[in-house]
Each structure stands twice: as C-alpha cells, then as structure tokens.
C-alpha positions as CSV (number, residue, x, y, z in Angstrom):
1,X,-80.7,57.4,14.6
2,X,-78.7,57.3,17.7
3,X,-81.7,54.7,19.2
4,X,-81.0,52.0,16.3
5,X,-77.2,52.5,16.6
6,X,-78.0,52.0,20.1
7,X,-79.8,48.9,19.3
8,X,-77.7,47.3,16.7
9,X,-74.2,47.7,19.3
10,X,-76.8,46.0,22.4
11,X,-78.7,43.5,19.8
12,X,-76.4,42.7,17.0
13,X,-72.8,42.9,19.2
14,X,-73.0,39.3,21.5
15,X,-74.7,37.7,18.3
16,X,-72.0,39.1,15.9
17,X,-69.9,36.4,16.4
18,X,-72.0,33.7,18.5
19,X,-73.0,31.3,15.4
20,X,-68.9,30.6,14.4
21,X,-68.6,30.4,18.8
22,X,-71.4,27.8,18.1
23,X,-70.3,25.9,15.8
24,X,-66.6,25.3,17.2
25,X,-68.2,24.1,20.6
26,X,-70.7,21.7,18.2
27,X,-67.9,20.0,16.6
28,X,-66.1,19.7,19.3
29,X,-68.4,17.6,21.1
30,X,-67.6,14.5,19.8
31,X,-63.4,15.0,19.9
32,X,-63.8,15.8,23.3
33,X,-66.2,12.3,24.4
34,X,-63.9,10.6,21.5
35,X,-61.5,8.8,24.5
36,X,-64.7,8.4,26.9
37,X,-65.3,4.8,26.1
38,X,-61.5,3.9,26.2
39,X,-62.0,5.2,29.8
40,X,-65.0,3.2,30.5
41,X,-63.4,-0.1,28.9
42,X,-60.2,0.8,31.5
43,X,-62.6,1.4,34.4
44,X,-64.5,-2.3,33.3
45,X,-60.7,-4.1,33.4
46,X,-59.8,-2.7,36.8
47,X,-63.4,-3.9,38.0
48,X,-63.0,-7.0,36.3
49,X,-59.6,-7.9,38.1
50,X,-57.9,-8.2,34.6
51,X,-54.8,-6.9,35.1
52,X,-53.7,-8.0,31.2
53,X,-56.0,-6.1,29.4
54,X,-55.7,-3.2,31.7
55,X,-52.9,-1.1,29.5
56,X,-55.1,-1.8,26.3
57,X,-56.9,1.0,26.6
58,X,-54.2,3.5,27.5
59,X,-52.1,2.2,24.5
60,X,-55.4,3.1,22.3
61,X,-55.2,6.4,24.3
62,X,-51.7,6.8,23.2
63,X,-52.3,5.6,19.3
64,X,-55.8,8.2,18.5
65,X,-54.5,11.0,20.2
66,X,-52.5,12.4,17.3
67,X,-55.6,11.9,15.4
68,X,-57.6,13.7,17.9
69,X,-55.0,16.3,17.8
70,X,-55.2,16.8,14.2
71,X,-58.8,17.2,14.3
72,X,-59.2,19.5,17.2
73,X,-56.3,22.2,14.9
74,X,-58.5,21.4,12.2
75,X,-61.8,22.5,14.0
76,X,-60.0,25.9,14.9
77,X,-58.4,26.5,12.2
78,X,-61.9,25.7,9.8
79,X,-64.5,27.8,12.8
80,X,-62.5,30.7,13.7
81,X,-59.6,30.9,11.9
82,X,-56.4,30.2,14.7
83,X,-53.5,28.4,14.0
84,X,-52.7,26.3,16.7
85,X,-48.7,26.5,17.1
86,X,-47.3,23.0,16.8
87,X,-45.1,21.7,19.5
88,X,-41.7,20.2,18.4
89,X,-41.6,16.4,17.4
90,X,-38.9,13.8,17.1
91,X,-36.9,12.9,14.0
92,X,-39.0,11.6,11.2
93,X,-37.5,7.8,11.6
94,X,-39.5,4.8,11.2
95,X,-37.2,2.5,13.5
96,X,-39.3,1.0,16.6
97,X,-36.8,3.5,18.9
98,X,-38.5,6.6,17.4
99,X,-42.4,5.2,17.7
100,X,-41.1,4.9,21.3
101,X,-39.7,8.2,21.6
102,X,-42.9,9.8,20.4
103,X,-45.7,7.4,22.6
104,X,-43.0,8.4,25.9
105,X,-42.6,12.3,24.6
106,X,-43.9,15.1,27.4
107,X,-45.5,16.2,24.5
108,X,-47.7,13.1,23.5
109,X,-48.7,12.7,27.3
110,X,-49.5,16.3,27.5
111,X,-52.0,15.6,24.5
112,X,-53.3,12.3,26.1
113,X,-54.0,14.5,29.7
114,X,-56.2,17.2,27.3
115,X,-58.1,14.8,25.3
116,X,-58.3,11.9,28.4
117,X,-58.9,14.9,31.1
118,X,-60.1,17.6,29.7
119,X,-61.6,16.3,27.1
120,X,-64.6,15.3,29.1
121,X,-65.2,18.3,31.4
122,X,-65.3,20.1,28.1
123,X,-67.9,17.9,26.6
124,X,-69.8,18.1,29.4
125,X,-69.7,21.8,29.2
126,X,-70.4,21.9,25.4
127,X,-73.7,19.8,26.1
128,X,-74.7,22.4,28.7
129,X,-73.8,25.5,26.3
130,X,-75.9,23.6,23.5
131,X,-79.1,23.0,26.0
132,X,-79.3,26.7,26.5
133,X,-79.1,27.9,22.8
134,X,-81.9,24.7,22.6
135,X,-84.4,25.7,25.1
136,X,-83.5,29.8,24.8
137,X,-84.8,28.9,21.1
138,X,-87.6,27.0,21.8
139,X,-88.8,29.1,24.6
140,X,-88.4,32.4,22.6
141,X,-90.6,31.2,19.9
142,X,-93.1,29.2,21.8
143,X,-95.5,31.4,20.2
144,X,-94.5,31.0,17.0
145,X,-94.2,27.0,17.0
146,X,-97.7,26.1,19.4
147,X,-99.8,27.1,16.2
148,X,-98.2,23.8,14.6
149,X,-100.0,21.9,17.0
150,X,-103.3,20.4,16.1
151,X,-106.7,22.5,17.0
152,X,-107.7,20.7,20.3
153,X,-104.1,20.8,21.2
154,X,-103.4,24.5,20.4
155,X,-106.8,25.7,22.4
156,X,-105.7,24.3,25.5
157,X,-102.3,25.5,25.3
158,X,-103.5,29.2,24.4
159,X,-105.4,28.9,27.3
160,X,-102.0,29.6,29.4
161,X,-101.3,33.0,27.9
162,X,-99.7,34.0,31.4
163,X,-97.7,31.0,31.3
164,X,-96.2,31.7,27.5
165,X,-95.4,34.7,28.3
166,X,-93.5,34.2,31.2
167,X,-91.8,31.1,28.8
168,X,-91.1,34.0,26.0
169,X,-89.0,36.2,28.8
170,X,-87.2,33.4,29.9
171,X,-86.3,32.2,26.5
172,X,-85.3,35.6,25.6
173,X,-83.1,36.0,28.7
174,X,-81.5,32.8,28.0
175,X,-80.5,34.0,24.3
176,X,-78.8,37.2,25.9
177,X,-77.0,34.6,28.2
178,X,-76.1,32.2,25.1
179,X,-73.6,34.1,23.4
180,X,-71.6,35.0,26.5
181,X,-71.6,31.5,27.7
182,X,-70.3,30.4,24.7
183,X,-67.7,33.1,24.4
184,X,-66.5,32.1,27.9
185,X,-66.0,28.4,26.9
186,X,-64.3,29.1,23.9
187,X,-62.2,30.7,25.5
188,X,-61.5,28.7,28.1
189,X,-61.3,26.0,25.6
190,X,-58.5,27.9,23.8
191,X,-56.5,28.5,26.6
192,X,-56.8,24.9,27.6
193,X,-55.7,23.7,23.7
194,X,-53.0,25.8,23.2
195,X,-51.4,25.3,27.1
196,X,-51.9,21.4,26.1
197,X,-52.0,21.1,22.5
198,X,-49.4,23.3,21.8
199,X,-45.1,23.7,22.6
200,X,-44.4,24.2,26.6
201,X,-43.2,27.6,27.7
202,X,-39.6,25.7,27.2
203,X,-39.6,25.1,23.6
204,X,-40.9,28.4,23.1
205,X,-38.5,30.0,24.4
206,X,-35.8,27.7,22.9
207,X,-37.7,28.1,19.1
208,X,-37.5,31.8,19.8
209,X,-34.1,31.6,20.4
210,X,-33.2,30.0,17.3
211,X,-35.3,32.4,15.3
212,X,-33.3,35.1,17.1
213,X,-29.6,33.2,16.3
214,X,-31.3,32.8,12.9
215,X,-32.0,36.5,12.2
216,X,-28.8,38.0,13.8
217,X,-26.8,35.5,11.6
218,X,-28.4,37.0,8.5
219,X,-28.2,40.5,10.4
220,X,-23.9,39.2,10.4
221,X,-24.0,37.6,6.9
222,X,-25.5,40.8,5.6
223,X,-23.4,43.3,7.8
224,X,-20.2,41.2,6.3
225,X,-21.4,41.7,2.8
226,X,-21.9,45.5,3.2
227,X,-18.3,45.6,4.4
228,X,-17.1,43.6,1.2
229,X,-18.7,46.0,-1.0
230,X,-17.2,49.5,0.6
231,X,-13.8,47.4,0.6
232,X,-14.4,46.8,-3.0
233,X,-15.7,50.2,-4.2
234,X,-13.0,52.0,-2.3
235,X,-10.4,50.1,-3.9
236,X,-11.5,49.7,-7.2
237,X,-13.1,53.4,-7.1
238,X,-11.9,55.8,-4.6
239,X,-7.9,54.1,-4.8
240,X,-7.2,53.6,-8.4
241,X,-8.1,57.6,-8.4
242,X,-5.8,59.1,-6.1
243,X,-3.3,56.7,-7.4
244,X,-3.7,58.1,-10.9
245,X,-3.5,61.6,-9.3
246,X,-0.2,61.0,-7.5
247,X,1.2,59.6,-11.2
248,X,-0.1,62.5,-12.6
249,X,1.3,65.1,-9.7
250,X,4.7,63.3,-10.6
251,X,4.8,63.2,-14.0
252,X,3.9,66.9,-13.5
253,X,7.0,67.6,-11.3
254,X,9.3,65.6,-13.5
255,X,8.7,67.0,-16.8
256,X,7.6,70.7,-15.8
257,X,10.9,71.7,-15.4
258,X,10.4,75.7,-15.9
259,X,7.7,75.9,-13.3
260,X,8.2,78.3,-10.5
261,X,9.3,77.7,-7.5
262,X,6.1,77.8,-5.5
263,X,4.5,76.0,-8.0
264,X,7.1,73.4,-7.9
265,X,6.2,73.7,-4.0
266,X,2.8,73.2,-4.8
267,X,3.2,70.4,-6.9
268,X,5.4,68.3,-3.9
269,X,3.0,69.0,-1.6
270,X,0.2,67.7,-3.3
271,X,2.0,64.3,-4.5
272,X,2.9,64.2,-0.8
273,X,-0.4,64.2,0.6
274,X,-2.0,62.1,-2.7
275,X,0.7,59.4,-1.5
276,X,-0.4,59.8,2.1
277,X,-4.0,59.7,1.1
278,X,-3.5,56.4,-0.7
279,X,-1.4,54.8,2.0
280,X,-4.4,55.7,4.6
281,X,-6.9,54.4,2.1
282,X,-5.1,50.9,1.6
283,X,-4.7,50.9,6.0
284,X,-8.9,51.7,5.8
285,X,-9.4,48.9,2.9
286,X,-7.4,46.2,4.4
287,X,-9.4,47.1,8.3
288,X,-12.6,46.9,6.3
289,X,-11.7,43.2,5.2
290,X,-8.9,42.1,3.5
291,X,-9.4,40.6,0.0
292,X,-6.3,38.0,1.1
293,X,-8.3,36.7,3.8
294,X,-11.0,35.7,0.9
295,X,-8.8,34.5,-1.4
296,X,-6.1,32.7,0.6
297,X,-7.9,32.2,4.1
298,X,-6.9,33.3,7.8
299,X,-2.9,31.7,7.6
300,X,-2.2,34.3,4.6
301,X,-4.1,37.1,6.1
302,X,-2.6,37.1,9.6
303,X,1.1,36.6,8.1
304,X,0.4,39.7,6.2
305,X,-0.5,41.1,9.9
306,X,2.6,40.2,11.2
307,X,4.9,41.0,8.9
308,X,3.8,44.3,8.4
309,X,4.4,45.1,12.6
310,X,8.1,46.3,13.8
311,X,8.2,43.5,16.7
312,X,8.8,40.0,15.6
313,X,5.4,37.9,16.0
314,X,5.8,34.1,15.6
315,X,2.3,32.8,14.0
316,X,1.0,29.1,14.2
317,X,-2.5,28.7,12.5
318,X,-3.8,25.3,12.5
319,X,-6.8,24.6,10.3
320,X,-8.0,21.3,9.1
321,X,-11.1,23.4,7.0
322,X,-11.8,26.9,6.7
323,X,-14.7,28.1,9.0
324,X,-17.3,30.4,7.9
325,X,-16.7,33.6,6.7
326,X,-18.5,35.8,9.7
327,X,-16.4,33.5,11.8
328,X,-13.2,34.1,10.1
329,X,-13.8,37.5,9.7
330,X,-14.1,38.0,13.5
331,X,-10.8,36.1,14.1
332,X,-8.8,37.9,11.9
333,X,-9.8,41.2,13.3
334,X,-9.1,39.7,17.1
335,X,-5.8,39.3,16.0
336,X,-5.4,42.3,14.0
337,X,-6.9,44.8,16.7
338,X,-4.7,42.9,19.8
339,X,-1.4,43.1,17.7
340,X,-2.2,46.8,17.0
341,X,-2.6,47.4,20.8
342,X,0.7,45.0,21.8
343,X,2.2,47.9,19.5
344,X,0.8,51.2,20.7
345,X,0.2,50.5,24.6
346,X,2.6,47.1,25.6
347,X,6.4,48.0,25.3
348,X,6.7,44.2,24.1
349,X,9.6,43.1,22.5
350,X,7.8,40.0,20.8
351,X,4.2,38.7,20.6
352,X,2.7,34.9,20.1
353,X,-0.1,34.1,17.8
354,X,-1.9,30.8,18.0
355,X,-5.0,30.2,15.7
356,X,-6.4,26.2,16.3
357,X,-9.2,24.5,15.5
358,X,-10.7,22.0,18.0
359,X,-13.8,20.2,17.2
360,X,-16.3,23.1,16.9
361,X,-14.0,25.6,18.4
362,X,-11.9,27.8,16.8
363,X,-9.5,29.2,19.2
364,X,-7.2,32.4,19.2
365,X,-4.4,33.0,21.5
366,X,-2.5,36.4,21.0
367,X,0.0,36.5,24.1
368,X,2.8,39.3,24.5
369,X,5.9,39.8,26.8
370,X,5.0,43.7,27.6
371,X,4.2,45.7,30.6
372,X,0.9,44.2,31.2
373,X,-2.3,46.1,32.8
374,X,-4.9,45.7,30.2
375,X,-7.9,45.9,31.3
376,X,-11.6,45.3,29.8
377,X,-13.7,47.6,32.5
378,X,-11.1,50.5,32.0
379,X,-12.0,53.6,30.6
380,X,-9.4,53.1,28.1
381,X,-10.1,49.7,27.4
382,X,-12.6,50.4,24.2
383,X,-10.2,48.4,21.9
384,X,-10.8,45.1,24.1
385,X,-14.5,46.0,24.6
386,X,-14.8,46.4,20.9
387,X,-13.3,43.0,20.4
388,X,-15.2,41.3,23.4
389,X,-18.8,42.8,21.3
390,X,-17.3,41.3,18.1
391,X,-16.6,37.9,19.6
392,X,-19.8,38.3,21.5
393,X,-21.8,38.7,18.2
394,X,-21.0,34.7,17.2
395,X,-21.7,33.6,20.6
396,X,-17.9,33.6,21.1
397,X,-16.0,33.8,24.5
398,X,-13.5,36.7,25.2
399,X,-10.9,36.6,28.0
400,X,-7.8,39.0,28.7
401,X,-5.1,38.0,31.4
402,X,-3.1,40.9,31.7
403,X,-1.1,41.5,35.5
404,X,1.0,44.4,36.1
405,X,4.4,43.9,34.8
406,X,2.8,41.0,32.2
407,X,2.5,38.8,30.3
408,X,-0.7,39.8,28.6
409,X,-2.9,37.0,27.2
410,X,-5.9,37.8,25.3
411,X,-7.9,34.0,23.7
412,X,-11.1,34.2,22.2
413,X,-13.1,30.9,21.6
414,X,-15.4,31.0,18.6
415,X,-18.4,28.3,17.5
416,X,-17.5,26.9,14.4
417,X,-21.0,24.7,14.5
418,X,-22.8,24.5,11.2
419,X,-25.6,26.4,12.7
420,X,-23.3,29.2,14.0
421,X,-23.0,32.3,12.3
C-alpha cells in the first residue's frame, strides 16, 4: 500500500497538472510570434533605406497589441483559470485626443515591449518545451510505434534492440523532465504577463488606495448611521420615559398632600434626580448628533452651540451647499468640542467662530482671547487629539496655535470632494 502511494505522489504528481501547463504554452505560441513579421517588415525598411515606411510597422505594433492582449487574458483565464488584473485605461472618448492618449500611454508601450520583446524569447522557448514532450513521446514508445512499420522495415530496425532501449530510457527521462520544464516556463511566463500585461506597482498602490478611502467611507457612513439610531432610540425611548416619570413624581408631590414627611423627602429627591437624569440625557443626545444639524444644517446647529455657552461667541457660517453628512458631522463636533474647552480650560472672555466653504474645502476657525497653552502632544491634550483623529478620519487637516498668554486658534480643513467621505 504504502509502495503505490509511493508511486502515485512520484508518477502521477509532475503529470497532475502538466497537460493544462501544456496546453497554455501551445496556444501561446502563435500570440507570442504574432508581431514577428511586423519586426521582419521593420528590419526589411531599415535595410531598404526607406525611411517613410519605417514607422508602419510600429504603428501596426501599436494597433494589434490590444488584441494580442485580449487574447493572451483569454488564454489564461480558459487553461488555468487566472484573471489577469487589468491595468487602468483612459476615459472612454472617441475624439482623436483620446486614441492618442491610449497609443502614447506607459501602459500600451508596456504591452507593445511584452508582445514585441518578449514575445519572441517566449515563443522560442514554447517551441523548445514542445520538442521535448515530442521526442520524450516518440522515444518512450518507440517500441510501441516500430511495429507500424512494414515487415522488411520493422526486421532491420528490431535488429538494434540495444539501441531502442537506450532510445526508451532517454525518452522516459525526457518525460520526467517535460513537466518541470513546462512548469518553469509558465511560470516564468506569468510573472512576465502580469509585470507587463498588468497595472505598475503605481497604480496598484493608488487602486488600493481608493479601495481603502472607499471602505473607510462606508466604515464613516455606517459609523454615522449607528450614531443616528442610539440618538433616536434614546430620545424617543429612554427620554420620553424619565420625562413621564418626573411628571409623575410631581403630580405625586402636588396632590399627595397627607404624605409624610420623609416620603414627601423621598418624593423631591427623586423628581430632582429624574430632572437631572433628563437634562444629562438631552446633553448625551445632542453630543451623539443633533437632530437640528439634520434638519436645518451646520448654521442652526452651531447657533444652538453658542447660544447655549455663558461667553458671548460671534458665529459666521458661510455655505453656498451643504456638504456631506460625515463631513458635517465632523465639523460640527470641531466646534462643539473647542468651544467646550475655551469654557472649561481658556479663561476667555469671548470666542470667534468661522465656518467657510472654499472650493472643495470646508474650513473651520474657532479662535479665543484666553490664557493660551493648548497643546496637542500634552498629556492633557486628549480633547484636541480626539478632534485631530476625527478630522483625520475624512483626510482633514488639524492645526492648533495656542502661545502662552494667547490667543488660541484651532482651524481644521476638511475635503468636501464628491469622492470624500
């Protein structure tokens, strides 16, 4: 048992895969000497001394080579199942600008060097992997086909039994040898189509990019959504409850009027606290995000800010169009979280809010007339980190000017692109 597992891993492992190998390097032959003769008729005109006809054949060069292209991603994707990854192409127009955009493109010359270049060396190699699957077969079974031969014929050559033999081993040797030769050129081959054929390292890297802006703008759009909800359940859920409790507490206090007096206690202490509760809730609801900044847009929301601090704050929001929600989320809690600080931490006796919109910028000033010393690497900085992350998050731009003794100015710059969170 353990001999024919033996045998099958040895025998049946290089072959396993050797007829699809095969077959790829077969069709390939003929893509790969496809530009050969385009070569030849450039080689002819430079011989020739015809300098007019000499960028005919590159132009040809230039015009098959999508074709070729096409066909060599078919021929993978039909033999052994790869998906070539397609490089990035200009705009679909028709115009005589974008056929000349394409034929100049580092991508259409790095085609035209892989099917020009490469193209032969490969076919060269394809006809050499082929002539040793040929004669590996044909030697193997030379004693299988020599009884074809006619009587008179087949005598003489059974004569050379030494000799057949010595043909059998080789052609056996040679079909142990096929199957790794092949494997090697496909390989090769691969390497060589996808390097060529496929994007440069540069749009790689910039398509993964993009698929990474793409997912973390969902991972935003979803993350703001989430926050909508809790603000939604906690107000219509959690708040209208503790609001009907408070009624209830008071109507309690109001009408009970026999109660004792540690009940009565009782009673005040828990309105007090329900009331407290619901004022706490209403500061967690409108920090979660504000329903006004939905409905009404960043001008209402950060007047409701300001109006609501015990320093005077004059506001200027300048907005020809709304940006996107993640984006105006983000701004609004810049200027809610900076104002909260100018409160708690400043000592200013006034603050300046400036919201504008400049091409695809939007731009946030909050600037105050306190005691200055903010600072984003100090231990107690977290409330500017926090906002630096945020702004961060949209690809924003966070700065904070605060000198000892002030003024402190904090401006974040956020994309308002259409492709921007």
């Amino acid at each position: 048992m353990q001999l024919t597992t033996w045998l099958r891993l040895v025998l049946g492992r290089p072959f396993r895969r050797a007829g699809h190998r095969t077959a790829l390097v077969a069709a390939g032959l003929p893509l790969h000497l496809a530009v050969v003769p385009l070569w030849l008729w450039l080689l002819g005109t430079l011989a020739a001394l015809v300098p007019a006809l000499t960028p005919l054949p590159v132009l040809l060069t230039l015009v098959v080579t999508p074709l070729l292209t096409a066909g060599q991603r078919r021929r993978y994707r039909a033999l052994v199942g790869k998906d070539l990854p397609r490089p990035a192409v200009p705009g679909p127009e028709r115009d005589w600008k974008s056929v000349v955009r394409r034929l100049t493109s580092r991508t259409m010359w790095r085609q035209a060097c892989y099917h020009a270049a490469a193209g032969p060396l490969f076919a060269v190699l394809d006809l050499a992997v082929l002539a040793v699957w040929a004669t590996a077969l044909v030697a193997a079974s030379i004693y299988v086909w020599i009884w074809a031969l006619p009587p008179q014929w087949r005598v003489t050559a059974l004569g050379h039994t030494t000799q057949g033999a010595y043909i059998t081993a080789g052609g056996l040797a040679l079909l142990f040898l096929g199957p790794r030769l092949t494997g090697a050129l496909v390989r090769l081959e691969t390497r060589a189509a996808e390097v060529l054929l496929g994007p440069s390292r540069a749009e790689k890297l910039a398509r993964r990019v993009a698929d990474l802006a793409e997912s973390r703008a969902g991972v935003l759009d979803a993350a703001d959504a989430e926050r909508r909800r809790i603000e939604r359940d906690l107000h219509d859920g959690a708040q209208q409850r503790l609001v009907s409790l408070a009624v209830n507490l008071g109507l309690a206090r109001s009408t009970l009027g026999d109660l004792p007096e540690d009940a009565r206690k009782v009673i005040d202490e828990a309105h007090r606290e329900a009331k407290e509760a619901i004022a706490e809730l209403s500061n967690l609801v409108r920090g979660l995000h504000p329903s006004v900044l939905d409905d009404r847009g960043l001008d209402a929301a950060l007047s409701g800010v300001a109006a609501r601090l015990p320093i005077p704050v004059r506001l200027a929001v300048d907005l020809p169009q709304r940006p996107s929600p993640t984006v105006e989320a983000v701004a609004y809690f810049v200027v809610s979280e900076a104002l909260t600080n100018v409160v708690k931490h400043a000592r200013a006796t006034r603050a300046d809010v400036t919201v504008e919109r400049t091409g695809e910028t939007l731009r946030v000033v909050v600037a105050d007339d306190g005691a200055g010393g903010a600072d984003l690497a100090a231990a107690g900085g977290t409330g500017l980190a926090g906002l630096a992350k945020r702004v961060a998050s949209v690809d924003g731009t966070f700065s904070c000017r605060s000198p000892a003794g002030g003024p402190t100015v904090i401006t974040a710059q956020l994309p308002c692109a259409p492709g921007s969170p």
